[in-house]
N, C-alpha and C positions, 0 to 999 in steps of 0.2 A: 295120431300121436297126442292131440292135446285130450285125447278122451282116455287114454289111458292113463297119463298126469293127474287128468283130474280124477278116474276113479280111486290111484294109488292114493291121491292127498286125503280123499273120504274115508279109504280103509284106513288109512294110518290114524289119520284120526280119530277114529273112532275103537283103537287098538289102545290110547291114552289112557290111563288106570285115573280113576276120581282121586280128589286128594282124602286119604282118610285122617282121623281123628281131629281132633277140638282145633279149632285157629286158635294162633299162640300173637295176642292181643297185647300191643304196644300203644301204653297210655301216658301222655304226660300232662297233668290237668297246672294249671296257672293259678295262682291263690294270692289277690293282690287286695284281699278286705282284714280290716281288721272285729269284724264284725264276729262277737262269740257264737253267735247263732248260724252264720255262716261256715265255723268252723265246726259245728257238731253236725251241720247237715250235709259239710265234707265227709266225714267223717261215717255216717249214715251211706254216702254214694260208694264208699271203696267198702265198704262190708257188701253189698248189694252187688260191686262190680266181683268181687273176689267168691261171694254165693253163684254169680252167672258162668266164672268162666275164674275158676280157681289157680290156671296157669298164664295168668293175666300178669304183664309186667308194670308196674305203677308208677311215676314218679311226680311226685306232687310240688312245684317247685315254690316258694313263698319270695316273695320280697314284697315290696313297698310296706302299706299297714299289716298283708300276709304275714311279716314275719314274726308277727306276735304271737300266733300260732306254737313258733318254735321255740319262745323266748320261755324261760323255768318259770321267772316271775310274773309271765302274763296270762300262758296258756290254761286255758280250761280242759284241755283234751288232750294232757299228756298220756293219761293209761293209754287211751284210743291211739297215740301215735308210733309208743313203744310195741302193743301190741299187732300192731299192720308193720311194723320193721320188721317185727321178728317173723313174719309171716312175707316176709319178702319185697315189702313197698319201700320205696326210697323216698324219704324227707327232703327237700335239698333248700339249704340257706341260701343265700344271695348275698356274697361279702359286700357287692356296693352299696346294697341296705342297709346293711350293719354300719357302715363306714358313714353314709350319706347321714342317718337318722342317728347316729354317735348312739348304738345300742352297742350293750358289753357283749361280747363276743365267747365271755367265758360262761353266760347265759343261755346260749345257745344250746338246744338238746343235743345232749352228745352225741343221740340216733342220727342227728341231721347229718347229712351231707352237705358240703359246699360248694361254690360255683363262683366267680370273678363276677359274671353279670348274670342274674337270673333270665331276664331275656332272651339274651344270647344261646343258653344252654337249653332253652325252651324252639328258639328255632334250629337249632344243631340238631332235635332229636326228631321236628317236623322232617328235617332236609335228610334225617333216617331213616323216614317211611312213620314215625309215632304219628297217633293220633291226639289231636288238641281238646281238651275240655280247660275251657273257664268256668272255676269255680265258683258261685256267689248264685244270689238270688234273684 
């Protein structure tokens, strides 16, 4: 009896279809520098990740010095963040940033998204299976 069990469990399994086409890649990188050169060579990583694997889901979350990044009057790499929105990547602000560092809020790219804690919304999307890149040098 148990050799029949066990030949059933081998055929069945191996009746399993592979999984086909591309993995559909959940990314949520951390961006906690205020560093401009840090920000073009994010900026550099999601062109590369969206070249590897075009149905790649991005979301790039900024707070602390990060959210300078976001800010109209700081960013060096506004084209680069409107162009990856529109191509699908999500910005996301960090109101306690904004709130903690008293930056104006109406400053904020309006591409961005927002979030209560940016931390928070960074492990919410680990405890969803995303995978974590910190961004920086």
């Amino acid at each position: 009896m148990r050799t029949i069990l066990l030949l059933l469990t081998l055929v069945c399994g191996m009746a399993l279809p592979a999984q086909d086409g591309p993995r559909q890649h959940r990314i949520v990188m951390q961006l906690t520098s205020g560093d401009t050169l840090v920000h073009k060579n994010l900026m550099k990583q999601v062109k590369n990740m969206l070249e590897a694997s075009p149905t790649a889901r991005i979301d790039v979350v900024c707070h602390g010095p990060g959210m300078d990044m976001l800010m109209t009057d700081r960013s060096t790499v506004q084209a680069k963040v409107k162009e990856f929105v529109a191509r699908g990547v999500a910005f996301t602000a960090c109101d306690n940033t904004i709130r903690e560092r008293q930056l104006d809020p109406d400053r904020v790219m309006p591409e961005a998204g927002h979030v209560k804690a940016g931390i928070i919304h960074i492990v919410e999307r680990q405890e969803d299976g995303w995978s974590y890149i910190k961004a920086g040098f």
